[in-house]
PyMOL CGO cylinders between C-alpha atoms (Angstrom):
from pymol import cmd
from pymol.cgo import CYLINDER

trace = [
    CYLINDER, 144.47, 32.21, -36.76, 141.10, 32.74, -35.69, 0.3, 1, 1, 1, 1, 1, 1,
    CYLINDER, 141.10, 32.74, -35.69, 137.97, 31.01, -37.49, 0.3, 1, 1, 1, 1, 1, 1,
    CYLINDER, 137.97, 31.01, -37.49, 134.25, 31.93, -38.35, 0.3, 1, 1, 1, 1, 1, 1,
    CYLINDER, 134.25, 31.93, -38.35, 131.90, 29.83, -36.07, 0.3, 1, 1, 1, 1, 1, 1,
    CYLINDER, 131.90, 29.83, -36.07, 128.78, 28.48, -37.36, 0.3, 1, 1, 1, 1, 1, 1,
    CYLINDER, 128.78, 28.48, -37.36, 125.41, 29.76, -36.74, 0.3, 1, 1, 1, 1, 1, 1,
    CYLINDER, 125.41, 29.76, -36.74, 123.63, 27.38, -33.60, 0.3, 1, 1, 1, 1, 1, 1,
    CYLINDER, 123.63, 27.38, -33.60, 120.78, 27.32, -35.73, 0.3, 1, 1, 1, 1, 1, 1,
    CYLINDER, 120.78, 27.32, -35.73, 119.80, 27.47, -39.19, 0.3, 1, 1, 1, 1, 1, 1,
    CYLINDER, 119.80, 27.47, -39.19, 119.58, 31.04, -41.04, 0.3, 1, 1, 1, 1, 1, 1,
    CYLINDER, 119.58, 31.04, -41.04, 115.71, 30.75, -40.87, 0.3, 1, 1, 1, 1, 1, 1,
    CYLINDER, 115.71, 30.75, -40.87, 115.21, 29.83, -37.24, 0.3, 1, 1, 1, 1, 1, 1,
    CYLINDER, 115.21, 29.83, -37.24, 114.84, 33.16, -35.89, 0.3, 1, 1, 1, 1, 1, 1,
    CYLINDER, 114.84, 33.16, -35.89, 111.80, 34.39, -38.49, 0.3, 1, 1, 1, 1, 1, 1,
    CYLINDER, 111.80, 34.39, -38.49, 109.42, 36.89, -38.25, 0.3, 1, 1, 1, 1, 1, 1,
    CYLINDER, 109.42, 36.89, -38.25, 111.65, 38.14, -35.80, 0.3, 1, 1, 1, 1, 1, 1,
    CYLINDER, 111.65, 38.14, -35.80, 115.01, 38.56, -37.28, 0.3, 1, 1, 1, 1, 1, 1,
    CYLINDER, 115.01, 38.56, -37.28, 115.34, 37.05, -41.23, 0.3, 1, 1, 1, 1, 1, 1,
    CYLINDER, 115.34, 37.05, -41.23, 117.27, 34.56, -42.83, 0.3, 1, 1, 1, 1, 1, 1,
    CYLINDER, 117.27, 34.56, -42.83, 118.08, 37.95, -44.74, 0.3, 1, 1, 1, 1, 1, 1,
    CYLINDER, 118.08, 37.95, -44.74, 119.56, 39.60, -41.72, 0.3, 1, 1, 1, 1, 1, 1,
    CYLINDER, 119.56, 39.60, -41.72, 121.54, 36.36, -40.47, 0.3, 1, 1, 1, 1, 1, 1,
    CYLINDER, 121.54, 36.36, -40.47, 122.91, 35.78, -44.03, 0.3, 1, 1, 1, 1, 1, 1,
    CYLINDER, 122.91, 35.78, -44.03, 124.03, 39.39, -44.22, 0.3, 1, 1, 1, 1, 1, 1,
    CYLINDER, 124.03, 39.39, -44.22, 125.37, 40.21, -40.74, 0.3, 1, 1, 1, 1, 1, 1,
    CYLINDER, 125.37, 40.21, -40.74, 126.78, 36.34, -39.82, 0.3, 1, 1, 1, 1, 1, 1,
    CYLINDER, 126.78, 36.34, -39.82, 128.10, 35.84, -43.43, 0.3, 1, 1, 1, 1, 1, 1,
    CYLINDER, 128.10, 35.84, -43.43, 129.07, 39.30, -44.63, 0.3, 1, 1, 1, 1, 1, 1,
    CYLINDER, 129.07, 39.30, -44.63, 129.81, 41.48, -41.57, 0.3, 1, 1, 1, 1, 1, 1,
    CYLINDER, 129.81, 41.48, -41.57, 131.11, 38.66, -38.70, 0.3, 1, 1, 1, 1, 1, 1,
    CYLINDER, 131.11, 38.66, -38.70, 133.18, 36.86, -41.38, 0.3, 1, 1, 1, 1, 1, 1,
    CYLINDER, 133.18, 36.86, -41.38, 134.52, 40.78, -42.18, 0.3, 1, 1, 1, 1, 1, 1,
    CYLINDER, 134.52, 40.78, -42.18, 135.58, 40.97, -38.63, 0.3, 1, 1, 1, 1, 1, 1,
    CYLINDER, 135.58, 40.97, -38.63, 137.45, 37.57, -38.62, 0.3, 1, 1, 1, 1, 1, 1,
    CYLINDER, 137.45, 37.57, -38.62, 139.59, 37.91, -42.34, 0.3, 1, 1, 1, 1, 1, 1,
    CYLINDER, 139.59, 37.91, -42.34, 140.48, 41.46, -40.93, 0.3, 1, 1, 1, 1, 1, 1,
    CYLINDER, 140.48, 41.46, -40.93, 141.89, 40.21, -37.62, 0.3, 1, 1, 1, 1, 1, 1,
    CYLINDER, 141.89, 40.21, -37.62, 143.34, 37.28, -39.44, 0.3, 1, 1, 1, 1, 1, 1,
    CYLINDER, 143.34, 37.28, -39.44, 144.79, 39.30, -41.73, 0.3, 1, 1, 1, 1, 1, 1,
    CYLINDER, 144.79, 39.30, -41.73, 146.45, 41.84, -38.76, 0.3, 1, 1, 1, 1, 1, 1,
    CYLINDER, 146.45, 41.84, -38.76, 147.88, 39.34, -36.74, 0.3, 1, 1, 1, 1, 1, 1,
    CYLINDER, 147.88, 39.34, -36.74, 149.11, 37.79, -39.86, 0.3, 1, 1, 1, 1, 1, 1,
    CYLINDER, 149.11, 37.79, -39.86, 153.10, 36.61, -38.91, 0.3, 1, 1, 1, 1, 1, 1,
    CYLINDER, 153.10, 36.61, -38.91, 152.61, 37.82, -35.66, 0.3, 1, 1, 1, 1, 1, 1,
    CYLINDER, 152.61, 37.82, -35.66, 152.80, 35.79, -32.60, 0.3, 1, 1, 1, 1, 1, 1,
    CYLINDER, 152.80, 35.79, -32.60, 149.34, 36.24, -32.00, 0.3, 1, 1, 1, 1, 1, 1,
    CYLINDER, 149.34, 36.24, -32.00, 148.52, 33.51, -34.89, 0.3, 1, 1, 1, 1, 1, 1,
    CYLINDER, 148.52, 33.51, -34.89, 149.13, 31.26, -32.18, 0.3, 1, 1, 1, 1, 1, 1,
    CYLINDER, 149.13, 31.26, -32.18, 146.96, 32.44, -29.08, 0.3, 1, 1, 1, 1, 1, 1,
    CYLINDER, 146.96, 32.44, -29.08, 143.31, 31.95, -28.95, 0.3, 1, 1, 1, 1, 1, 1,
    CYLINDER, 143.31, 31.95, -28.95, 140.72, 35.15, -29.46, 0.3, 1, 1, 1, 1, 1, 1,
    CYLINDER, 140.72, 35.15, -29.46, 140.61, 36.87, -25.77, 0.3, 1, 1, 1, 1, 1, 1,
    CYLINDER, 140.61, 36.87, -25.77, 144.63, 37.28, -25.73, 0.3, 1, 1, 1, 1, 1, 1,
    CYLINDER, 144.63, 37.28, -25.73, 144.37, 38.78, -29.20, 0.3, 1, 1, 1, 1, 1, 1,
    CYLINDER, 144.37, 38.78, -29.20, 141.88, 41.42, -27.66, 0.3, 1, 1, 1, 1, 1, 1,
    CYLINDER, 141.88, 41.42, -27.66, 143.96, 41.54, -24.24, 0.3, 1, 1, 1, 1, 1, 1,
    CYLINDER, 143.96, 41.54, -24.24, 146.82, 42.23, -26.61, 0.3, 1, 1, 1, 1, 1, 1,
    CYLINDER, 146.82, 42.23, -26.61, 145.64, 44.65, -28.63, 0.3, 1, 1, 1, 1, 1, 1,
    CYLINDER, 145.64, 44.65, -28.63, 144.18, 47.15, -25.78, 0.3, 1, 1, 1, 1, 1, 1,
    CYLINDER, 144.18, 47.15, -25.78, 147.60, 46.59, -23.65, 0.3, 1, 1, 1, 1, 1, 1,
    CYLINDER, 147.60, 46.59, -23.65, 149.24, 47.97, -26.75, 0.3, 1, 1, 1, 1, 1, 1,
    CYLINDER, 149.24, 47.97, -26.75, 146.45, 50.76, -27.90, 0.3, 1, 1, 1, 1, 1, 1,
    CYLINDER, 146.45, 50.76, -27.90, 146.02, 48.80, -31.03, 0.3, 1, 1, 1, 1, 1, 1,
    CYLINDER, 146.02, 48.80, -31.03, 142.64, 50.38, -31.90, 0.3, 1, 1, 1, 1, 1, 1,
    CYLINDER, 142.64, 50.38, -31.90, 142.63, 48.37, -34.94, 0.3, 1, 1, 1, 1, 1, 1,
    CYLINDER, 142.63, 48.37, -34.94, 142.88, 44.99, -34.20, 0.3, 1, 1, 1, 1, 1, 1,
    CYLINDER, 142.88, 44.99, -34.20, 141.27, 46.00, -30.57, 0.3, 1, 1, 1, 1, 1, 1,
    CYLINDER, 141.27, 46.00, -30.57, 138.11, 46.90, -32.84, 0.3, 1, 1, 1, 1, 1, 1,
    CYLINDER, 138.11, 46.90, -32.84, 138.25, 43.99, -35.46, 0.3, 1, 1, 1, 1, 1, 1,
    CYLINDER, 138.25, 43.99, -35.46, 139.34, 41.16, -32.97, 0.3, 1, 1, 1, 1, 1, 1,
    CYLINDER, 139.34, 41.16, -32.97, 136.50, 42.53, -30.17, 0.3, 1, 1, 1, 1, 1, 1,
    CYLINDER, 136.50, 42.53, -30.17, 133.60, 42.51, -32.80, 0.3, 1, 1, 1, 1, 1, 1,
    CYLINDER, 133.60, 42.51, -32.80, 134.37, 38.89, -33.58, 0.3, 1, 1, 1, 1, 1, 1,
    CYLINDER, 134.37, 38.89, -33.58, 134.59, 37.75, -29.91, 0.3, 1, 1, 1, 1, 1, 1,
    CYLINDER, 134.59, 37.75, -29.91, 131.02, 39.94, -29.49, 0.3, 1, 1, 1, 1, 1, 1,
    CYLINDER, 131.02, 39.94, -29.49, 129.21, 38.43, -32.76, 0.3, 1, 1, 1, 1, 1, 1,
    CYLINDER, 129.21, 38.43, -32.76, 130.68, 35.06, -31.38, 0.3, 1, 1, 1, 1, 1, 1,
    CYLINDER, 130.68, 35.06, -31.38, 128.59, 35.66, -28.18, 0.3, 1, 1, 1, 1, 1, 1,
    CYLINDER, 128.59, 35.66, -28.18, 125.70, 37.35, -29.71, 0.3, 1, 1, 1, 1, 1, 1,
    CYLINDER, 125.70, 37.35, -29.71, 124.69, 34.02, -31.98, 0.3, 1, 1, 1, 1, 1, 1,
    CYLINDER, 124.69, 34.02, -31.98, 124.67, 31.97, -28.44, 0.3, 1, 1, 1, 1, 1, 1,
    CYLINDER, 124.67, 31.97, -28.44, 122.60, 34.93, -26.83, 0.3, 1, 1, 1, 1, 1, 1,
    CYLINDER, 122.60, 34.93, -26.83, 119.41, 33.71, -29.68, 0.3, 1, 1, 1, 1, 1, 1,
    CYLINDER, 119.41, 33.71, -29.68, 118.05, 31.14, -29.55, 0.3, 1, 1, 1, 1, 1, 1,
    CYLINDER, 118.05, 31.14, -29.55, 114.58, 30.10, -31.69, 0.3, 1, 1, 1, 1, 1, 1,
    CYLINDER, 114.58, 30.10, -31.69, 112.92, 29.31, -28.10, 0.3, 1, 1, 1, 1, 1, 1,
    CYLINDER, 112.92, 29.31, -28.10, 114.19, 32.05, -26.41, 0.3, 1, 1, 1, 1, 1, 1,
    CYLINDER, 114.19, 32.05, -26.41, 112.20, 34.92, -24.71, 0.3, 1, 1, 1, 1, 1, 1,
    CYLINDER, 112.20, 34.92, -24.71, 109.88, 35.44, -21.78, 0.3, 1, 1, 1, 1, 1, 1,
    CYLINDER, 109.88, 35.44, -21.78, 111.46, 35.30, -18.12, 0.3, 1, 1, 1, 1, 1, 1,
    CYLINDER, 111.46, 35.30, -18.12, 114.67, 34.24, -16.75, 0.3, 1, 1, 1, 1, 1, 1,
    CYLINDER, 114.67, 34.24, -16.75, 114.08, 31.21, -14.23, 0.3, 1, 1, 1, 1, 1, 1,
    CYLINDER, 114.08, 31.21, -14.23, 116.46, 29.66, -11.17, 0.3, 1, 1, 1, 1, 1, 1,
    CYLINDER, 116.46, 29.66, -11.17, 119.25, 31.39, -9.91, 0.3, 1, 1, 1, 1, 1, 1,
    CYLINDER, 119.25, 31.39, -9.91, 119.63, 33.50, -12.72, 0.3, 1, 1, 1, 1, 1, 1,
    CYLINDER, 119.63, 33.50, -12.72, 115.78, 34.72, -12.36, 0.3, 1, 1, 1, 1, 1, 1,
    CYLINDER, 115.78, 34.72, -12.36, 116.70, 35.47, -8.38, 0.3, 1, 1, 1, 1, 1, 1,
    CYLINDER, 116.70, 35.47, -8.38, 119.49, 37.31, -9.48, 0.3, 1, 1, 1, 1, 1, 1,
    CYLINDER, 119.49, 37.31, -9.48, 117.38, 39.72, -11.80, 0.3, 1, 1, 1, 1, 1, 1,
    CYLINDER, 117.38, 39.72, -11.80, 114.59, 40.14, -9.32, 0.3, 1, 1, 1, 1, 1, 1,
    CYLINDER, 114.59, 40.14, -9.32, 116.86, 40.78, -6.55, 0.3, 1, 1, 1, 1, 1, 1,
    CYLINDER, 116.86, 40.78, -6.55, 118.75, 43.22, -8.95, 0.3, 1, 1, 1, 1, 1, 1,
    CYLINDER, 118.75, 43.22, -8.95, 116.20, 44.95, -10.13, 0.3, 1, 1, 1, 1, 1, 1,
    CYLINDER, 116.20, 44.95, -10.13, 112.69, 44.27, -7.83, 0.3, 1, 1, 1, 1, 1, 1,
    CYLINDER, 112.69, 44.27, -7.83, 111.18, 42.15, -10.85, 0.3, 1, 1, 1, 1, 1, 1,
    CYLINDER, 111.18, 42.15, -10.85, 111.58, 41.44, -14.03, 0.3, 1, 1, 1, 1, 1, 1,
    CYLINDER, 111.58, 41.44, -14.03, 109.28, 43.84, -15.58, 0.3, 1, 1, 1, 1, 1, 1,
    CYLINDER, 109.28, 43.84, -15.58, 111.41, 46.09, -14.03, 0.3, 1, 1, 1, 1, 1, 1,
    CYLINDER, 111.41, 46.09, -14.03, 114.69, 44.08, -15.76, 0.3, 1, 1, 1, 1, 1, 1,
    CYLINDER, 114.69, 44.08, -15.76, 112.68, 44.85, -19.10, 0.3, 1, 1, 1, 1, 1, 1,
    CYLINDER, 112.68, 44.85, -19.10, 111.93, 48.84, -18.45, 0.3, 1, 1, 1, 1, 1, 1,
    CYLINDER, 111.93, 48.84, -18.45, 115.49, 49.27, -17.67, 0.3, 1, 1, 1, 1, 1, 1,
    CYLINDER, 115.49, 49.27, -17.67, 117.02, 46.75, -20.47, 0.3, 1, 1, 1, 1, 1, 1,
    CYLINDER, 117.02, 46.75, -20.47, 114.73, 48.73, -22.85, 0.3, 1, 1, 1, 1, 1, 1,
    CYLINDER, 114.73, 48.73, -22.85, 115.36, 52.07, -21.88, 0.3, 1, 1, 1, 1, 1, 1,
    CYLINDER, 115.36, 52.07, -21.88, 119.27, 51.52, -21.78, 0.3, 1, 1, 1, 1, 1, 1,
    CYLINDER, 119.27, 51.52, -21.78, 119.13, 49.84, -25.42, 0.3, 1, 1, 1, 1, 1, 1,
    CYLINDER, 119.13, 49.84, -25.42, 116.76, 52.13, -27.18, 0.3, 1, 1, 1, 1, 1, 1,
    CYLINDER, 116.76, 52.13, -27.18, 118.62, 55.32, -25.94, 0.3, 1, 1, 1, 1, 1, 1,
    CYLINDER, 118.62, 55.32, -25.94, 122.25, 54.20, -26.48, 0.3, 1, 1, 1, 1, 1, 1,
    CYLINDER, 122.25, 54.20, -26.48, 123.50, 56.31, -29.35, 0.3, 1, 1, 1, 1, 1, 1,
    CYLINDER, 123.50, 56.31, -29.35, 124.87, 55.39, -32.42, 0.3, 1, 1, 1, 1, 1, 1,
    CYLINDER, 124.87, 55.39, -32.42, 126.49, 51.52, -32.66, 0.3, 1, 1, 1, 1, 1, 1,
    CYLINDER, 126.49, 51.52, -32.66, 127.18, 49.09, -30.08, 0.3, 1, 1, 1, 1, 1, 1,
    CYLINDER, 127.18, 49.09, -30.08, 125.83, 46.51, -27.63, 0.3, 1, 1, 1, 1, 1, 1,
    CYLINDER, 125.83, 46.51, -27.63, 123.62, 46.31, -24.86, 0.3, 1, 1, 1, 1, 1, 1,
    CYLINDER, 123.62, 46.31, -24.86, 124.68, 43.91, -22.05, 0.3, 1, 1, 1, 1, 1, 1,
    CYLINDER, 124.68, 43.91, -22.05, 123.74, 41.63, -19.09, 0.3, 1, 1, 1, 1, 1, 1,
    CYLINDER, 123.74, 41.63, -19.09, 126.78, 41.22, -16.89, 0.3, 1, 1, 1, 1, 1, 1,
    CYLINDER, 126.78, 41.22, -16.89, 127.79, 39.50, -13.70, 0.3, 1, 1, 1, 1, 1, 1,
    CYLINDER, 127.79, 39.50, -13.70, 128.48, 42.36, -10.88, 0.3, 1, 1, 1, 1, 1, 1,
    CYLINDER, 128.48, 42.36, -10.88, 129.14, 41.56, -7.49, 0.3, 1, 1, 1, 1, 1, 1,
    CYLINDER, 129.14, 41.56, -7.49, 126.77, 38.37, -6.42, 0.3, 1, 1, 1, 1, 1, 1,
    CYLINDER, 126.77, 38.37, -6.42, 124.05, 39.32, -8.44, 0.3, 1, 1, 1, 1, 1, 1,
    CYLINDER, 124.05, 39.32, -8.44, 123.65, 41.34, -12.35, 0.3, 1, 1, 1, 1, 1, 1,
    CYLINDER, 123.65, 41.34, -12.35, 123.75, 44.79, -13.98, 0.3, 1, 1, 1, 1, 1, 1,
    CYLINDER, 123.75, 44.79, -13.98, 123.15, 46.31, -17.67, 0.3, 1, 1, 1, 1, 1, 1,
    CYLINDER, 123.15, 46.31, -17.67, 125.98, 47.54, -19.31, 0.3, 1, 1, 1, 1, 1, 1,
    CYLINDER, 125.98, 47.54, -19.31, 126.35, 49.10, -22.43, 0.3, 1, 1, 1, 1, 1, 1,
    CYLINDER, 126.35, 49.10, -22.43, 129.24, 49.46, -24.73, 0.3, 1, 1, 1, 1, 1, 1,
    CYLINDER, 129.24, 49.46, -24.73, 130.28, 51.43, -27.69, 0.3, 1, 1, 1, 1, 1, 1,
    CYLINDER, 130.28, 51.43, -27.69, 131.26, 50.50, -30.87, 0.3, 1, 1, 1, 1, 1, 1,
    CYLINDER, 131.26, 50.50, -30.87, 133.28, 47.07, -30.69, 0.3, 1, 1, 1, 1, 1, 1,
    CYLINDER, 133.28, 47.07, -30.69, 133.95, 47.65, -26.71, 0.3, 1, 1, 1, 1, 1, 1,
    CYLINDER, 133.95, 47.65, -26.71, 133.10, 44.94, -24.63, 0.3, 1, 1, 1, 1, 1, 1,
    CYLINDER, 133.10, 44.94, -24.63, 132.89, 43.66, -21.25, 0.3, 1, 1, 1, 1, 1, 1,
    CYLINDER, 132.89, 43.66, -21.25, 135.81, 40.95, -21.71, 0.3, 1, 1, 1, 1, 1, 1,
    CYLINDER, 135.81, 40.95, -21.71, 137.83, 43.86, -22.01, 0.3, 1, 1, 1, 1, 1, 1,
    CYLINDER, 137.83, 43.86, -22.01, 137.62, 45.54, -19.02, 0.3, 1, 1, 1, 1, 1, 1,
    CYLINDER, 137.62, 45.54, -19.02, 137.85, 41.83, -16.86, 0.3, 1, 1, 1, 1, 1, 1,
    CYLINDER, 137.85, 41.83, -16.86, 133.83, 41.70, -16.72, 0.3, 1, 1, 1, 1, 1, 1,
    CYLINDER, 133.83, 41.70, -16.72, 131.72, 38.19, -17.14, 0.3, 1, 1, 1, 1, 1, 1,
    CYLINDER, 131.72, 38.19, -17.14, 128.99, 39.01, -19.40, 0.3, 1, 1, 1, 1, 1, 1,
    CYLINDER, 128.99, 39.01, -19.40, 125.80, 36.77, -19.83, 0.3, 1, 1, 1, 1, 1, 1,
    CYLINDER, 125.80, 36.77, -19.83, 124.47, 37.76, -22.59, 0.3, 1, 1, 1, 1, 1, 1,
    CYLINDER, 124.47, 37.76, -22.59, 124.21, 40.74, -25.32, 0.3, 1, 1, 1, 1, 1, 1,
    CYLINDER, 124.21, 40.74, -25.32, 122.12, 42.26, -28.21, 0.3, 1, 1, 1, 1, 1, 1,
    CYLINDER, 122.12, 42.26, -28.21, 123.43, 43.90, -30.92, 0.3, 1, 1, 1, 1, 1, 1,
    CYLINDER, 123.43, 43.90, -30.92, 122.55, 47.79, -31.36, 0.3, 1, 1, 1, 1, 1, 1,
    CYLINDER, 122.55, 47.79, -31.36, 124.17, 48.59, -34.55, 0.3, 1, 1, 1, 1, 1, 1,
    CYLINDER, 124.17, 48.59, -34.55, 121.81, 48.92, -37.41, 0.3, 1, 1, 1, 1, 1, 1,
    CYLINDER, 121.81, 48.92, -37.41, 123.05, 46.07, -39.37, 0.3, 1, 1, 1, 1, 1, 1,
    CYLINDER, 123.05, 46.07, -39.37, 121.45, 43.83, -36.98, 0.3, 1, 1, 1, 1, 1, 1,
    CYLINDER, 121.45, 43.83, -36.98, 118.16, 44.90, -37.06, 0.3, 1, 1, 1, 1, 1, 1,
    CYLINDER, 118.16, 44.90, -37.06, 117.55, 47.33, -40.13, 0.3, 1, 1, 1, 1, 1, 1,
    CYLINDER, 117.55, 47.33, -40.13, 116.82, 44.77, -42.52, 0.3, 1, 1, 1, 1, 1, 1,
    CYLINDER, 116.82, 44.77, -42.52, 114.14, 43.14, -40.68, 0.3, 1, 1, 1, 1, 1, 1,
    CYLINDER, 114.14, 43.14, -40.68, 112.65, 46.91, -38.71, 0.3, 1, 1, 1, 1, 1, 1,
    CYLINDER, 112.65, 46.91, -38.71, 113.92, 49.74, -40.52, 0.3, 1, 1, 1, 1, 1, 1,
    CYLINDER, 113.92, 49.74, -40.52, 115.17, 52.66, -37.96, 0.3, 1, 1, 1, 1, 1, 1,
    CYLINDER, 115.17, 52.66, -37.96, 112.34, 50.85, -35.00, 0.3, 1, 1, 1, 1, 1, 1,
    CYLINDER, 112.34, 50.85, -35.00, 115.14, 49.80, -32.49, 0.3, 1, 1, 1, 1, 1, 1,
    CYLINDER, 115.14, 49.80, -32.49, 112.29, 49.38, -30.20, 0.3, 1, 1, 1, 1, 1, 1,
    CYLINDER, 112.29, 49.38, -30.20, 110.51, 47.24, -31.70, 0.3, 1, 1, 1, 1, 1, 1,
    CYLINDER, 110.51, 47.24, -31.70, 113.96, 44.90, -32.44, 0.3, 1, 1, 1, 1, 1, 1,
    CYLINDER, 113.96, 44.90, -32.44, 114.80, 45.12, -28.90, 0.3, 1, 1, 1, 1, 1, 1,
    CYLINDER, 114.80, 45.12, -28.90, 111.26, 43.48, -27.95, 0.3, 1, 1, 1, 1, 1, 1,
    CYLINDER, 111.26, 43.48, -27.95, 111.03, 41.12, -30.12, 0.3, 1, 1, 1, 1, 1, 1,
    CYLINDER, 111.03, 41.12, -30.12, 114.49, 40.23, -28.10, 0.3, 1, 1, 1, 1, 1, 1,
    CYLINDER, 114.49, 40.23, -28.10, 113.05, 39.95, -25.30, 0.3, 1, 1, 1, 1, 1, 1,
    CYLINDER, 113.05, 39.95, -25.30, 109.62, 38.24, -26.60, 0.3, 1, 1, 1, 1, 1, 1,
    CYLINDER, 109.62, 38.24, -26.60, 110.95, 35.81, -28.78, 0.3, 1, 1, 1, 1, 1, 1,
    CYLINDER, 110.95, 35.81, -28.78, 114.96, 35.73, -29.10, 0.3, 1, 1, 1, 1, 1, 1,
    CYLINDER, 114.96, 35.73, -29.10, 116.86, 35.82, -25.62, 0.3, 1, 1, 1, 1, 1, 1,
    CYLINDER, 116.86, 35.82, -25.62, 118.48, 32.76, -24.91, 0.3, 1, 1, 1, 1, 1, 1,
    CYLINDER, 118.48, 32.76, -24.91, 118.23, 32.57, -21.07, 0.3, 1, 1, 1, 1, 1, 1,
    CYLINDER, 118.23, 32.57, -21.07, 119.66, 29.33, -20.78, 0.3, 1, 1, 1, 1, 1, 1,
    CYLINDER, 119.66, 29.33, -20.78, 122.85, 30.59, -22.02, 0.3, 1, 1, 1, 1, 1, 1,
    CYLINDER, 122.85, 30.59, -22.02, 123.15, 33.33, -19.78, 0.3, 1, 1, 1, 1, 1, 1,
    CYLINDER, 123.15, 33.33, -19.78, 121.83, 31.14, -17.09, 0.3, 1, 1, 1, 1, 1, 1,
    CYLINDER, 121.83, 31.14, -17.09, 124.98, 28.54, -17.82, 0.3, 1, 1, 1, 1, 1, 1,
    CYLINDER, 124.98, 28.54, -17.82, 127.39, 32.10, -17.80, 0.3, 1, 1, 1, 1, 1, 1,
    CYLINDER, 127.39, 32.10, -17.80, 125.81, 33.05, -14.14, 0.3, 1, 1, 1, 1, 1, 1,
    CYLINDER, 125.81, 33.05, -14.14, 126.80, 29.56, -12.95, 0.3, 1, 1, 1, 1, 1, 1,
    CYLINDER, 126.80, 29.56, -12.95, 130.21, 29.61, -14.09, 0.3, 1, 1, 1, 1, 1, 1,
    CYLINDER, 130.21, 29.61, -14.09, 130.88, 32.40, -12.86, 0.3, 1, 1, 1, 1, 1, 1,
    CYLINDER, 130.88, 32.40, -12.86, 129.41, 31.61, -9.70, 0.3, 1, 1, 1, 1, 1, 1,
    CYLINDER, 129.41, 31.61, -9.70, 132.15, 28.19, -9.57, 0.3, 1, 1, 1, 1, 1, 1,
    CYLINDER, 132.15, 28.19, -9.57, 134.83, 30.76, -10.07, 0.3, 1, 1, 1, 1, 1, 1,
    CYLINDER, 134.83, 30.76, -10.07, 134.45, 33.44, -7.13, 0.3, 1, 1, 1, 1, 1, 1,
    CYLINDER, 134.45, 33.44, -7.13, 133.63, 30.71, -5.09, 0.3, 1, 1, 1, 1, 1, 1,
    CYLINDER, 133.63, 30.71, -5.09, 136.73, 28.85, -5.98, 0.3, 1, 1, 1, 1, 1, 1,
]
cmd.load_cgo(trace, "trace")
């Protein structure tokens, strides 16, 4: 049985930029959907037992779209809430900021391309940083795909599907996905996801 994780901050941490509104709705109505749905699949199962990336390992061995769907949006939301933070924005710094420039020649470059794959994805899903090779790459996934399942470390993510942002700027995905990187990105997290994954190729 899997559970609902609290928010890391309170529902009004992340105003102007995304409402207690939005957090209440998509943390308390749409994550905790996810979570009684995969509960509720894996119900007498052995997969009551296992912890949340098994269930999704599970699932896509055995083209289980369902629970593959359900059981991947929780593990996403999970990371999404540690991908805010109410200090967040601006520019990546240490090894993590290396890896960007050295990526991409800059970060205003990081921010063009982050952008332009976010705003143009269509329909629902998530835009993603992810480990690749010794350095970084954006990825972007549809629906409830994600990186876990196809063996990548990802750093961090933003939510594209309109629940996550329409409350707070209507059909302006732009304008969501800056305030993002302004205001919201929790580079610190991603930073601690770079290192680990560091410590495990090197291992």
């Amino acid at each position: 049985m899997i559970t609902l994780p609290p928010l890391p901050f309170a529902e009004t941490a992340l105003a102007p930029h995304m409402s207690a509104d939005t957090l209440a709705t998509h943390h308390g109505k749409h994550h905790k959907a996810y979570v009684d749905k995969t509960n509720e699949l894996i119900a007498g199962s052995w997969l009551e037992a296992v912890d949340l990336d098994q269930i999704i390992g599970a699932a896509k061995r055995d083209n289980n779209s369902t629970l593959f769907n359900q059981s991947a949006q929780v593990w996403n939301h999970n990371f999404l809430w540690q991908s805010l933070s109410p200090s967040g924005g601006g520019h990546p710094g240490g090894a993590l900021g290396s890896a960007v420039d050295r990526a991409f020649g800059g970060y205003d470059v990081f921010r063009q391309e982050w952008t332009a794959a976010a705003t143009s994805a269509f329909g629902s899903g998530w835009c993603w940083l992810i480990a690749s090779g010794d350095g970084v790459a954006i990825k972007t996934t549809h629906d409830a795909d994600t990186p876990l399942a196809s063996g990548q470390q990802a750093l961090l993510t933003l939510d594209l599907w309109e629940h996550a942002y329409y409350l707070d700027w209507k059909n302006e995905r732009p304008e969501y996905v800056a305030a993002f990187l302004d205001h919201l990105v929790n580079w610190d997290f991603a930073a601690t996801n770079f290192a680990a994954e560091r410590v495990q190729e090197a291992a």
